[in-house]
PQR file of N, CA, C, O and H, with PARSE charges and radii, in Angstrom:
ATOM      1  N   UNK A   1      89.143  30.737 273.314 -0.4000 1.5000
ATOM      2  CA  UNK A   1      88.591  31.915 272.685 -0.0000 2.0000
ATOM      3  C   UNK A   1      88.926  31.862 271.192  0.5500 1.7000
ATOM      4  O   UNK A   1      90.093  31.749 270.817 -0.5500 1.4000
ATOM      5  N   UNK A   2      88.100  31.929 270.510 -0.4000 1.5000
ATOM      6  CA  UNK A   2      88.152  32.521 269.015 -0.0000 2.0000
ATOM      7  C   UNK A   2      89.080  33.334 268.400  0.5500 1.7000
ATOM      8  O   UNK A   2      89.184  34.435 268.940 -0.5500 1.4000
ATOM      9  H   UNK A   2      87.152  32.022 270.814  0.4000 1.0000
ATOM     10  N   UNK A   3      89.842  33.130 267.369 -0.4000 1.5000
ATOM     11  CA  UNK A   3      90.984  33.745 266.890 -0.0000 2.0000
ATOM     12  C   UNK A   3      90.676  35.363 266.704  0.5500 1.7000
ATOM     13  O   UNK A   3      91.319  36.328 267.116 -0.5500 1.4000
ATOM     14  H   UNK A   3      89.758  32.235 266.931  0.4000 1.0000
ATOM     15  N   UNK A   4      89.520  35.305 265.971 -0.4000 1.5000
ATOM     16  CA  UNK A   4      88.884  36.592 265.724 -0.0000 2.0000
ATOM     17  C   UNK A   4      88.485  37.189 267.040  0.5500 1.7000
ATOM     18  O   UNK A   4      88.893  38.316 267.322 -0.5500 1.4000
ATOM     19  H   UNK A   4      88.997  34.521 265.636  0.4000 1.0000
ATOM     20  N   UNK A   5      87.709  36.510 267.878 -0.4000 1.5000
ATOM     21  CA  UNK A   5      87.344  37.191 269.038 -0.0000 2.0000
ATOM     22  C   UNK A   5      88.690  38.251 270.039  0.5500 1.7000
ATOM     23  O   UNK A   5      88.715  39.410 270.454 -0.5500 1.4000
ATOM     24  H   UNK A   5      87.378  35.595 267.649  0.4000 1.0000
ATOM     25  N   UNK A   6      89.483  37.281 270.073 -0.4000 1.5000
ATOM     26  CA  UNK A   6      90.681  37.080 270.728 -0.0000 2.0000
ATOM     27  C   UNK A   6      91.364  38.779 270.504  0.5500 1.7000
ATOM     28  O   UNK A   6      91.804  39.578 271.331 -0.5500 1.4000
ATOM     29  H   UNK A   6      89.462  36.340 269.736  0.4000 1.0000
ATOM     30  N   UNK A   7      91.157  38.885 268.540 -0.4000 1.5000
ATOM     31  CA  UNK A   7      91.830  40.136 268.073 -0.0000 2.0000
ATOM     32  C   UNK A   7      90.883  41.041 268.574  0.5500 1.7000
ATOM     33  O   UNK A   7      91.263  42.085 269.105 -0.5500 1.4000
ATOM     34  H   UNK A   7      90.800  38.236 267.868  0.4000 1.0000
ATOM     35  N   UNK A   8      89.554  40.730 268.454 -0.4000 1.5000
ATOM     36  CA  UNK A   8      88.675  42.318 268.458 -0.0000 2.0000
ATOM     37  C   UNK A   8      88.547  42.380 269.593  0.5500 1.7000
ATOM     38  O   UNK A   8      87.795  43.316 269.864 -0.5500 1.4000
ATOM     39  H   UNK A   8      89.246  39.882 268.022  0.4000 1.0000
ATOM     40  N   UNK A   9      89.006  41.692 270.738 -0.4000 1.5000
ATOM     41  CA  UNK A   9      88.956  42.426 272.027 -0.0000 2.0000
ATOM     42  C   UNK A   9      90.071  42.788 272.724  0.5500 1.7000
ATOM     43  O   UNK A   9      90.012  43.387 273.798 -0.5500 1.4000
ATOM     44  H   UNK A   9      89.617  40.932 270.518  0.4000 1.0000
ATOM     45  N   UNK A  10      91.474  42.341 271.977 -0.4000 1.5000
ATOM     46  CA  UNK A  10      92.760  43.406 271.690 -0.0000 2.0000
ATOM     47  C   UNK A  10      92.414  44.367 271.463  0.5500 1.7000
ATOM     48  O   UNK A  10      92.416  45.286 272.282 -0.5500 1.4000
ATOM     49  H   UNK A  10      91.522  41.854 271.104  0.4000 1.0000
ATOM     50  N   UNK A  11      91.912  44.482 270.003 -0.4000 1.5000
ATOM     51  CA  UNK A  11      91.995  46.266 269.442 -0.0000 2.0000
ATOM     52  C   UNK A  11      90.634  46.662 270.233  0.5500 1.7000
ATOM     53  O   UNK A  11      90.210  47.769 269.903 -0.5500 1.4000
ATOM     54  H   UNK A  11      91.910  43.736 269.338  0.4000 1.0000
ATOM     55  N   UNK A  12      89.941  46.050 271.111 -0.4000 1.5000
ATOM     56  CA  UNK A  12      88.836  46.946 271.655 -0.0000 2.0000
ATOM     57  C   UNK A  12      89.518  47.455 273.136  0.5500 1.7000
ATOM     58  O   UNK A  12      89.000  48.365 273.783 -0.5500 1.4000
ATOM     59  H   UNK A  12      90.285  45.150 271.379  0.4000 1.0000
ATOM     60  N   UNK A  13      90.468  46.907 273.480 -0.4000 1.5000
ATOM     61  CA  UNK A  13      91.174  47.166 274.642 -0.0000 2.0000
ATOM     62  C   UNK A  13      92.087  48.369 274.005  0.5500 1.7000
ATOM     63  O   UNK A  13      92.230  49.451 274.575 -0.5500 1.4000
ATOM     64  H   UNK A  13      90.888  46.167 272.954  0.4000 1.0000
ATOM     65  N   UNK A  14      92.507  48.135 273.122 -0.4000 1.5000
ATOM     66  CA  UNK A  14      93.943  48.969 272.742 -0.0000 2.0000
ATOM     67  C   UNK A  14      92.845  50.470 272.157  0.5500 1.7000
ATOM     68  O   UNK A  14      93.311  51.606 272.251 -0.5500 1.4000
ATOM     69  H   UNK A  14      92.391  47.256 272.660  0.4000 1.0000
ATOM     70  N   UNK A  15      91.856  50.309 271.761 -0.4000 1.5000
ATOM     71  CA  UNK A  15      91.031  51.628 271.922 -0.0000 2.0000
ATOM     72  C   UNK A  15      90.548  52.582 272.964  0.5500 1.7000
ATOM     73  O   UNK A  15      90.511  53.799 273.147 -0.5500 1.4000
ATOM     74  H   UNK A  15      91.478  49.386 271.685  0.4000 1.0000
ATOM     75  N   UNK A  16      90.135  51.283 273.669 -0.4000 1.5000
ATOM     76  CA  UNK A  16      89.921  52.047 274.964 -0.0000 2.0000
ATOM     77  C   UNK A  16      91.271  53.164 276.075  0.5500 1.7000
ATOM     78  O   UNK A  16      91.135  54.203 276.721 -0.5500 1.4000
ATOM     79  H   UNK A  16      90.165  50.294 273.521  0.4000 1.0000
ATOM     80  N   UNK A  17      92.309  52.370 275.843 -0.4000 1.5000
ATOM     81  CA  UNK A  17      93.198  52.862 276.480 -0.0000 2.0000
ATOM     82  C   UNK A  17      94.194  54.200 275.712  0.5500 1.7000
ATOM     83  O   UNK A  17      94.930  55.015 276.268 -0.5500 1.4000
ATOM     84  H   UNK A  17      92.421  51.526 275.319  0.4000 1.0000
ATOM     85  N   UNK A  18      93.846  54.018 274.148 -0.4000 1.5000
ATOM     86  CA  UNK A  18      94.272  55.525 273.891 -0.0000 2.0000
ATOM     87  C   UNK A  18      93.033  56.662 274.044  0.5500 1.7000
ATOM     88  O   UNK A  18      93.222  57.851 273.788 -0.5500 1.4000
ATOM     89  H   UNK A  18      93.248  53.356 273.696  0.4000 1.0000
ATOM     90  N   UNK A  19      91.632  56.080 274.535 -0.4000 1.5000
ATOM     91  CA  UNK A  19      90.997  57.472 274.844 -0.0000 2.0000
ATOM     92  C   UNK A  19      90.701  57.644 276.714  0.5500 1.7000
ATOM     93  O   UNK A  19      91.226  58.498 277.429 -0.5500 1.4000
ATOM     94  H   UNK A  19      91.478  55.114 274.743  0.4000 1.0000
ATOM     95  N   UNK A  20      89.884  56.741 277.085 -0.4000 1.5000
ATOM     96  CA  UNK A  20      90.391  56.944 278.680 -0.0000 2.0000
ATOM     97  C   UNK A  20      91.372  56.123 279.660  0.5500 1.7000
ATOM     98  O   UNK A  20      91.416  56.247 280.884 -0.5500 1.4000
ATOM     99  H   UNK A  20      89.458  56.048 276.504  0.4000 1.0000
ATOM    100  N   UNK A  21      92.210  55.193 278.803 -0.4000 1.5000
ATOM    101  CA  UNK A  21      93.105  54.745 279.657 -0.0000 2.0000
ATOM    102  C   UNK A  21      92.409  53.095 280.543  0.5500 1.7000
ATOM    103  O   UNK A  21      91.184  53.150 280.650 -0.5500 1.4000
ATOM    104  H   UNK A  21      92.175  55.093 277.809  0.4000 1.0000
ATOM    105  N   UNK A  22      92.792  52.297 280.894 -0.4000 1.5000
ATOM    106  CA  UNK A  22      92.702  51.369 280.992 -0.0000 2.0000
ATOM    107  C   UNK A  22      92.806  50.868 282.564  0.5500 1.7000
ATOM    108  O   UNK A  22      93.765  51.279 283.218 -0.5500 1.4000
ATOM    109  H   UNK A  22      93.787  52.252 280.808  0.4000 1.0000
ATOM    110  N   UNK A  23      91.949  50.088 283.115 -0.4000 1.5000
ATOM    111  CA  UNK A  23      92.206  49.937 285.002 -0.0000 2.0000
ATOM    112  C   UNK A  23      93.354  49.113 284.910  0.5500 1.7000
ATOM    113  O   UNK A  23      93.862  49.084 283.789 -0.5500 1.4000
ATOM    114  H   UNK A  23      91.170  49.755 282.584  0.4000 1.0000
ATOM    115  N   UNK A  24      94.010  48.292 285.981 -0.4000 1.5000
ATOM    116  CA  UNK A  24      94.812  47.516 286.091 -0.0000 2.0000
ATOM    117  C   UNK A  24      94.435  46.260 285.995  0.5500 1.7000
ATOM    118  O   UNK A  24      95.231  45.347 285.778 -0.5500 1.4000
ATOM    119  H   UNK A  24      93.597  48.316 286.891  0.4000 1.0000
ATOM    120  N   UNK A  25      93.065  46.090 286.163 -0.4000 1.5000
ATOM    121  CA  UNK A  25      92.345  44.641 285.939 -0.0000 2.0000
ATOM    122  C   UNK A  25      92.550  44.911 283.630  0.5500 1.7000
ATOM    123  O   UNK A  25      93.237  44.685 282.634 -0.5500 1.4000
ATOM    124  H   UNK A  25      92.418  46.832 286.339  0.4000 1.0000
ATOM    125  N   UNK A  26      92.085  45.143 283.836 -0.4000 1.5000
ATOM    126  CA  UNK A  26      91.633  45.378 281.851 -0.0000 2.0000
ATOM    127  C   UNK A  26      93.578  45.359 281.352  0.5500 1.7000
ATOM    128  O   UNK A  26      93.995  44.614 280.465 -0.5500 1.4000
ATOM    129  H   UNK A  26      91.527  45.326 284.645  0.4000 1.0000
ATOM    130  N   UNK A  27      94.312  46.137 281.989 -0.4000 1.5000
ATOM    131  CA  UNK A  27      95.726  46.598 281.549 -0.0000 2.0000
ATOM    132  C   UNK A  27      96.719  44.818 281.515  0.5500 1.7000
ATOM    133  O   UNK A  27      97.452  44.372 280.632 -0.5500 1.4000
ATOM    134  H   UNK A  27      93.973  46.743 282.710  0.4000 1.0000
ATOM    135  N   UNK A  28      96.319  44.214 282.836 -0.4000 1.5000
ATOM    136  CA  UNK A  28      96.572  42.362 282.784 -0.0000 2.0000
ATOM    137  C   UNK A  28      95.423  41.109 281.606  0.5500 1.7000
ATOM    138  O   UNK A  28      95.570  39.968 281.169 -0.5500 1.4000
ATOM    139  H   UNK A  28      95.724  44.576 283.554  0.4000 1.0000
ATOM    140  N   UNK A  29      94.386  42.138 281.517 -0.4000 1.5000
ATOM    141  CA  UNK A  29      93.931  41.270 280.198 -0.0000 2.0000
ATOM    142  C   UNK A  29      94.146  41.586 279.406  0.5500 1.7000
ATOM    143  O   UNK A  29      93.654  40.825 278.573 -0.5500 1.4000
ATOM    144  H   UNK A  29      94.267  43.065 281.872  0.4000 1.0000
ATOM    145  N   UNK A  30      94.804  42.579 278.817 -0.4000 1.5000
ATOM    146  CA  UNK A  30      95.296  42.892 277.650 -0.0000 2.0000
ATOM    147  C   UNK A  30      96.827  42.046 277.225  0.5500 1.7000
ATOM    148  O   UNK A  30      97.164  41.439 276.209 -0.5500 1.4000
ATOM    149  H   UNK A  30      95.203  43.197 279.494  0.4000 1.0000
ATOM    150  N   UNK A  31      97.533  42.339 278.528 -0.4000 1.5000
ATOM    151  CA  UNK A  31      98.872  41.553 278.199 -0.0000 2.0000
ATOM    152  C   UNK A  31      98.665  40.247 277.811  0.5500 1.7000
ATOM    153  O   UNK A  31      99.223  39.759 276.828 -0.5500 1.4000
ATOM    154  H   UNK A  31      97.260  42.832 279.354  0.4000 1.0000
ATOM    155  N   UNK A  32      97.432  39.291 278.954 -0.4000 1.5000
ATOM    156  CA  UNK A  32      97.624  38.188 278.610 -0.0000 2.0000
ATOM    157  C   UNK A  32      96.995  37.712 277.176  0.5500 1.7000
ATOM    158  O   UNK A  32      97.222  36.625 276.643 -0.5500 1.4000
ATOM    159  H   UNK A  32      96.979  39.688 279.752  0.4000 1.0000
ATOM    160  N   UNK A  33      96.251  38.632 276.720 -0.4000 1.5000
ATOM    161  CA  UNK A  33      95.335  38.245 275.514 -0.0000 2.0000
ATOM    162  C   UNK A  33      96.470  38.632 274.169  0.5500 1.7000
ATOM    163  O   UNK A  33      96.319  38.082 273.078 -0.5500 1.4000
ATOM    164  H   UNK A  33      96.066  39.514 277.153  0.4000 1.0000
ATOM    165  N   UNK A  34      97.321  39.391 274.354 -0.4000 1.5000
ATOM    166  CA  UNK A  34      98.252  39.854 273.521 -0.0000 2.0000
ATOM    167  C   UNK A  34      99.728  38.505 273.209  0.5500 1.7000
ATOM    168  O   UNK A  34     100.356  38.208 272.193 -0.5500 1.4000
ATOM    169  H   UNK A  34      97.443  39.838 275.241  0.4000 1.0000
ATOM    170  N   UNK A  35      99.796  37.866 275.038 -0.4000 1.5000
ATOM    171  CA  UNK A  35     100.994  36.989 274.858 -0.0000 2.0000
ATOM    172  C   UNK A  35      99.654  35.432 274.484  0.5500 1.7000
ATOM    173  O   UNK A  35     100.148  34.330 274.721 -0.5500 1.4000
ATOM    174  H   UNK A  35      99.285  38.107 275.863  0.4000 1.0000
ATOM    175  N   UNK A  36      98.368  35.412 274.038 -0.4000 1.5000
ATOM    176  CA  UNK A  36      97.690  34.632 273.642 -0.0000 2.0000
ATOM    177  C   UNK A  36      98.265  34.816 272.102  0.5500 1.7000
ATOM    178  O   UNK A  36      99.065  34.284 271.333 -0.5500 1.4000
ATOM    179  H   UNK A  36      97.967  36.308 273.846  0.4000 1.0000
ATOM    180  N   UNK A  37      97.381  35.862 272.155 -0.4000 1.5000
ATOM    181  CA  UNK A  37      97.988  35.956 270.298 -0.0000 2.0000
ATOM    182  C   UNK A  37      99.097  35.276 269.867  0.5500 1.7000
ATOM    183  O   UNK A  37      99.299  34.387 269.041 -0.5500 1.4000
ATOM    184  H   UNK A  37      96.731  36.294 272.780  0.4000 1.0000
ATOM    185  N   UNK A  38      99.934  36.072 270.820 -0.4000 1.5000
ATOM    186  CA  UNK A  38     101.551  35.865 270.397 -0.0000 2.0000
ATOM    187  C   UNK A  38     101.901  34.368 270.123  0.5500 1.7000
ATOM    188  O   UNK A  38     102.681  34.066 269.220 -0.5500 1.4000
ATOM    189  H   UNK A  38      99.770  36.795 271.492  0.4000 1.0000
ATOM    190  N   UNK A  39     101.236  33.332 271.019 -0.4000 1.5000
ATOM    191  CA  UNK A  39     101.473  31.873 270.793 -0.0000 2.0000
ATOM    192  C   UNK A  39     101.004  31.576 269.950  0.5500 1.7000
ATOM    193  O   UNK A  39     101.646  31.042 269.046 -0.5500 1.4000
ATOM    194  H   UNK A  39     100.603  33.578 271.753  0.4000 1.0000
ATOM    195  N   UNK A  40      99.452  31.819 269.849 -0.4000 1.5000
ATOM    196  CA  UNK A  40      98.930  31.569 268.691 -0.0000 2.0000
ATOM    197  C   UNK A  40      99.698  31.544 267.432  0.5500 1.7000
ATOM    198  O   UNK A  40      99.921  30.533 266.765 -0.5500 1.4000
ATOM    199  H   UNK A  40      98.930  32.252 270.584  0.4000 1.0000
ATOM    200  N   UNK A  41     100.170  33.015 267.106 -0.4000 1.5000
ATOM    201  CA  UNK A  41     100.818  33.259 265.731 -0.0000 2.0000
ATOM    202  C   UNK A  41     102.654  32.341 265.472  0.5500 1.7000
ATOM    203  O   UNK A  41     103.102  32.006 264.375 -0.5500 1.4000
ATOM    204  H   UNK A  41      99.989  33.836 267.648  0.4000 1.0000
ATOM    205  N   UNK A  42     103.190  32.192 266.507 -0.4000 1.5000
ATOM    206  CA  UNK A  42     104.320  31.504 266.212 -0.0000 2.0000
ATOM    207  C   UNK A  42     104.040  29.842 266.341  0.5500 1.7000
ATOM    208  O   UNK A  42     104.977  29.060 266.179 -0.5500 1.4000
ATOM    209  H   UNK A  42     102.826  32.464 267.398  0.4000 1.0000
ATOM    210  N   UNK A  43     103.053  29.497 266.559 -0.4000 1.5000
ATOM    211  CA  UNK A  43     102.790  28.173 267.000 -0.0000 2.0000
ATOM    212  C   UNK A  43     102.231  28.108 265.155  0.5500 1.7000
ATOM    213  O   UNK A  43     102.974  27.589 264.323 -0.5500 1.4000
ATOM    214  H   UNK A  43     102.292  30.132 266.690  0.4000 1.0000
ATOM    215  N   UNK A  44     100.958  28.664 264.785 -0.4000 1.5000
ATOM    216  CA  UNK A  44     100.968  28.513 263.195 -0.0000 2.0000
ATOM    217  C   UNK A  44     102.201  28.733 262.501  0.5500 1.7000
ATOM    218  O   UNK A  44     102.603  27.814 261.787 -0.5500 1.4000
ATOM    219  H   UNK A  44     100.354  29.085 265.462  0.4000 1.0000
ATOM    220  N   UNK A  45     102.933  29.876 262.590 -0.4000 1.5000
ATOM    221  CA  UNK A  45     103.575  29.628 261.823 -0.0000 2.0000
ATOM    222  C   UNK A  45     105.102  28.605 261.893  0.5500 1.7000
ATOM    223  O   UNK A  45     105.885  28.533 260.946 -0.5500 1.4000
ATOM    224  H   UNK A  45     102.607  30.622 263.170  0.4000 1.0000
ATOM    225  N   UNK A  46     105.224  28.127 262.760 -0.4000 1.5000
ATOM    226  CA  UNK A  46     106.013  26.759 263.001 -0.0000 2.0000
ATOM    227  C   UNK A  46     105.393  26.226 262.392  0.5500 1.7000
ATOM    228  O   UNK A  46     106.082  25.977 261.402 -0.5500 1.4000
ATOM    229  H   UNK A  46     104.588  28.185 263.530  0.4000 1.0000
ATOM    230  N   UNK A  47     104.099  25.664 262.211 -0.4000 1.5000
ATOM    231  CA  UNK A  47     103.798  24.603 261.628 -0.0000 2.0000
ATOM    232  C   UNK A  47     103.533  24.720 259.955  0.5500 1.7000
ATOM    233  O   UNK A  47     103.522  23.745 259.203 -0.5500 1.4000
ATOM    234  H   UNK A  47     103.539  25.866 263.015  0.4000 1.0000
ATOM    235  N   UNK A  48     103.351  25.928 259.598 -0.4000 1.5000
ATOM    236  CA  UNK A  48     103.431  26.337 258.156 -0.0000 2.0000
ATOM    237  C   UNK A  48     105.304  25.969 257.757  0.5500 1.7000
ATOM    238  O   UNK A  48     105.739  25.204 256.895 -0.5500 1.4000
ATOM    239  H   UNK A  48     103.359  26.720 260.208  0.4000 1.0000
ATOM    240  N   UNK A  49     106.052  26.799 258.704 -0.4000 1.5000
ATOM    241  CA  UNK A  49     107.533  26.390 258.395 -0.0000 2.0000
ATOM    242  C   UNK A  49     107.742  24.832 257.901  0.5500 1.7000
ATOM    243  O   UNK A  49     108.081  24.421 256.791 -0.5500 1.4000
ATOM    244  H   UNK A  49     105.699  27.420 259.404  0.4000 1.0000
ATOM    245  N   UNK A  50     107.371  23.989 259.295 -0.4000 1.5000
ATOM    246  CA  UNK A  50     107.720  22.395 259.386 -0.0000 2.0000
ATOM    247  C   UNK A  50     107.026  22.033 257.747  0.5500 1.7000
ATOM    248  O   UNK A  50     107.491  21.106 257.084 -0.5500 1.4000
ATOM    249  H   UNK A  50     107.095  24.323 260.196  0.4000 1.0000
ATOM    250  N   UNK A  51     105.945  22.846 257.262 -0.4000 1.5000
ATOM    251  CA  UNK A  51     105.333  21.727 256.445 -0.0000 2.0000
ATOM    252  C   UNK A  51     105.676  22.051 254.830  0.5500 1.7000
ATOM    253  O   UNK A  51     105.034  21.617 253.874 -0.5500 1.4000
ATOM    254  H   UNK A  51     105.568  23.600 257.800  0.4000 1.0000
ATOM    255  N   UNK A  52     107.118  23.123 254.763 -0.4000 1.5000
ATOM    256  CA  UNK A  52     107.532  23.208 253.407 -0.0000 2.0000
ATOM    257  C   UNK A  52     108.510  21.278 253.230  0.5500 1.7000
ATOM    258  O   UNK A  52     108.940  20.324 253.878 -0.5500 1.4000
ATOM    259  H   UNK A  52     107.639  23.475 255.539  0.4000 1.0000
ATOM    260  N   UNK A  53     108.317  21.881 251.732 -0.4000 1.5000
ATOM    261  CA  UNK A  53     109.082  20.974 251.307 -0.0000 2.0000
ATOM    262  C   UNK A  53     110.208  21.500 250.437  0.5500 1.7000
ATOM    263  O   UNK A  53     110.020  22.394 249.613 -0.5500 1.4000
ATOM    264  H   UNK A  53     107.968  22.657 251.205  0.4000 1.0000
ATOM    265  N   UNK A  54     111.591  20.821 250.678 -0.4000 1.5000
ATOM    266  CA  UNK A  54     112.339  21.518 249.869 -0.0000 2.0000
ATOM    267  C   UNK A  54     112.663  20.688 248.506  0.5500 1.7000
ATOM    268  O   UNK A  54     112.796  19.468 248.410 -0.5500 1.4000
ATOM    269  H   UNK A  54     111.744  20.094 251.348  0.4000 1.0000
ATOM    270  N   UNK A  55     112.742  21.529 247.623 -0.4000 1.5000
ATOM    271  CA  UNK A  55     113.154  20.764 246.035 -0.0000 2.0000
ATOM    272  C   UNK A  55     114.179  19.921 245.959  0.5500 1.7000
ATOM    273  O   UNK A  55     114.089  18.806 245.446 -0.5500 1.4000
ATOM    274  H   UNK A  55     112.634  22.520 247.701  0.4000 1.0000
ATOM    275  N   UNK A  56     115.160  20.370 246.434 -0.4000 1.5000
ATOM    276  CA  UNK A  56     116.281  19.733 246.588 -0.0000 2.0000
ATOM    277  C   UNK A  56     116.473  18.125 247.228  0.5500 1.7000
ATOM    278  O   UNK A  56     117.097  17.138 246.838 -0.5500 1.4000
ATOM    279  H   UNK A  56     115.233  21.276 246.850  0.4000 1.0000
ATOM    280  N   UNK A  57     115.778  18.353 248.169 -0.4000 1.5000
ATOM    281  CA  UNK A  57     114.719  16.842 248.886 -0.0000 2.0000
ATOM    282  C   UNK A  57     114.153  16.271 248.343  0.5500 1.7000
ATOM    283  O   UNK A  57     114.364  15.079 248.566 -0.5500 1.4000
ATOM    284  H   UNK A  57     115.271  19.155 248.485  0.4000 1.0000
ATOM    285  N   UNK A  58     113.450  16.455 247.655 -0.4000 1.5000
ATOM    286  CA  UNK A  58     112.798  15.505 246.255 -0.0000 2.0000
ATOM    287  C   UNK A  58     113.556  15.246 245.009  0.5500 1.7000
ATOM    288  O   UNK A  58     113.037  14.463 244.213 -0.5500 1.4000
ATOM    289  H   UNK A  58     113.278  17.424 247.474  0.4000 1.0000
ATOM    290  N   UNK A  59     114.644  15.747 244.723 -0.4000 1.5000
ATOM    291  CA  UNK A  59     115.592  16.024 243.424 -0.0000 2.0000
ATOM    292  C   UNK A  59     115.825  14.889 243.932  0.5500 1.7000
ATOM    293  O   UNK A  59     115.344  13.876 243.425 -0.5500 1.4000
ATOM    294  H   UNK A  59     115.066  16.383 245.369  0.4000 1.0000
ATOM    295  N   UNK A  60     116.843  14.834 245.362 -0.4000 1.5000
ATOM    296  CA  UNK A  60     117.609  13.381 246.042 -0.0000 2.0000
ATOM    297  C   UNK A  60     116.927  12.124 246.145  0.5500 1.7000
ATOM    298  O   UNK A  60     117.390  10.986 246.064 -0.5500 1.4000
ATOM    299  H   UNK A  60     117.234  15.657 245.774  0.4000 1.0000
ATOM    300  N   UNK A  61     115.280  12.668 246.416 -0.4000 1.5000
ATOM    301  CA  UNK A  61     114.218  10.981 246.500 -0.0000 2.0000
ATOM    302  C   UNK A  61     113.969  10.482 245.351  0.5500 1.7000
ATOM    303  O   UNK A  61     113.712   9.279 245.340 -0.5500 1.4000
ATOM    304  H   UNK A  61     114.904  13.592 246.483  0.4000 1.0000
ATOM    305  N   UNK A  62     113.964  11.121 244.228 -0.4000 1.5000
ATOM    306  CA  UNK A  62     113.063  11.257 242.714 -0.0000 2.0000
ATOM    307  C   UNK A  62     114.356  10.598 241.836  0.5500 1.7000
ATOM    308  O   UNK A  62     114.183   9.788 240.925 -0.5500 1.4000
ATOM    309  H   UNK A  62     114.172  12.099 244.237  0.4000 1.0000
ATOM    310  N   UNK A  63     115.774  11.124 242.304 -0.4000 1.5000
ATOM    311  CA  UNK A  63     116.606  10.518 240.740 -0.0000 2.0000
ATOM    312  C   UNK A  63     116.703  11.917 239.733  0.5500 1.7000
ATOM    313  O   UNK A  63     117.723  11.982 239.046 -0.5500 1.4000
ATOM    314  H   UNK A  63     115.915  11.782 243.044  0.4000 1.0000
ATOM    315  N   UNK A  64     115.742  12.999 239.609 -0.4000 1.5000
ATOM    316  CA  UNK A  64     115.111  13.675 238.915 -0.0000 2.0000
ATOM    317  C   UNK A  64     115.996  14.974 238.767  0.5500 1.7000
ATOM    318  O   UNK A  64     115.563  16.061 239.147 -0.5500 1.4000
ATOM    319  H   UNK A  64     114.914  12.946 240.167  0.4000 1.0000
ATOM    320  N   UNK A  65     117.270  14.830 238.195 -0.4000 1.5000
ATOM    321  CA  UNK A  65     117.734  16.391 238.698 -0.0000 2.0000
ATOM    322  C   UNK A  65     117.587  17.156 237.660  0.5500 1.7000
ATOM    323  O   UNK A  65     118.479  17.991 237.515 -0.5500 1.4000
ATOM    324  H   UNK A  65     117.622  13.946 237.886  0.4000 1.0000
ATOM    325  N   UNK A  66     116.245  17.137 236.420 -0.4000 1.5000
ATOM    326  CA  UNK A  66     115.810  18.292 235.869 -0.0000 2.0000
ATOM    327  C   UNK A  66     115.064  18.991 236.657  0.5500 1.7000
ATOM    328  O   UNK A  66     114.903  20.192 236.441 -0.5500 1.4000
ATOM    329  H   UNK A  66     115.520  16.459 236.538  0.4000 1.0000
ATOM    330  N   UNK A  67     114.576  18.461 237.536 -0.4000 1.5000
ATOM    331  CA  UNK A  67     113.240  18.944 238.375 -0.0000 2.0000
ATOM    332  C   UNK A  67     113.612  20.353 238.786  0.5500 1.7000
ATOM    333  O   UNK A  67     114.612  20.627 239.451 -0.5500 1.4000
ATOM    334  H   UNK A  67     114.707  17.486 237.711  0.4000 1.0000
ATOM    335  N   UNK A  68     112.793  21.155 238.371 -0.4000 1.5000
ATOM    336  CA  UNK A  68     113.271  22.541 239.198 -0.0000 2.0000
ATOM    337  C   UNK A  68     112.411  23.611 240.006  0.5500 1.7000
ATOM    338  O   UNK A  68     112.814  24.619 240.586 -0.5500 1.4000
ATOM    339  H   UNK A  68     111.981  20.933 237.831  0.4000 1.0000
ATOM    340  N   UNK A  69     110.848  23.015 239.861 -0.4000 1.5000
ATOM    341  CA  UNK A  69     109.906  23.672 240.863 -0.0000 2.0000
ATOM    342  C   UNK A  69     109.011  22.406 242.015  0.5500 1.7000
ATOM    343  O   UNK A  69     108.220  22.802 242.871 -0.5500 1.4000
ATOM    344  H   UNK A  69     110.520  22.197 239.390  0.4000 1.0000
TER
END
């Protein structure tokens, strides 16, 4: 499913259930579409984490210890 899709049928679930409340079928797709998200978003941002680089790491490869950005 589509990242976007994924959200707008969260918040179309999470609408529905603050005005008439939600069956127990819809109440288990919500969780699982919510612990979808949830991977989704820590799985990017692990990989945003893994892909800094630190200065200090390049100061040590480079020789370079004016380097400061």
């Amino acid at each position: 499913m589509d990242f976007d899709k994924l959200i707008a049928r969260i918040n179309e679930l999470s609408r529905k259930n603050k005005t008439v409340g939600l069956t127990d079928e819809e109440t288990k797709e919500r969780d699982e579409l919510r612990q979808r998200y949830l991977n989704n978003f820590k799985s990017n941002f692990k990989q945003q984490l893994d892909s800094i680089k630190y200065v200090e790491d390049e100061e040590d490869q480079n020789g370079d210890q004016n380097l400061k950005h």
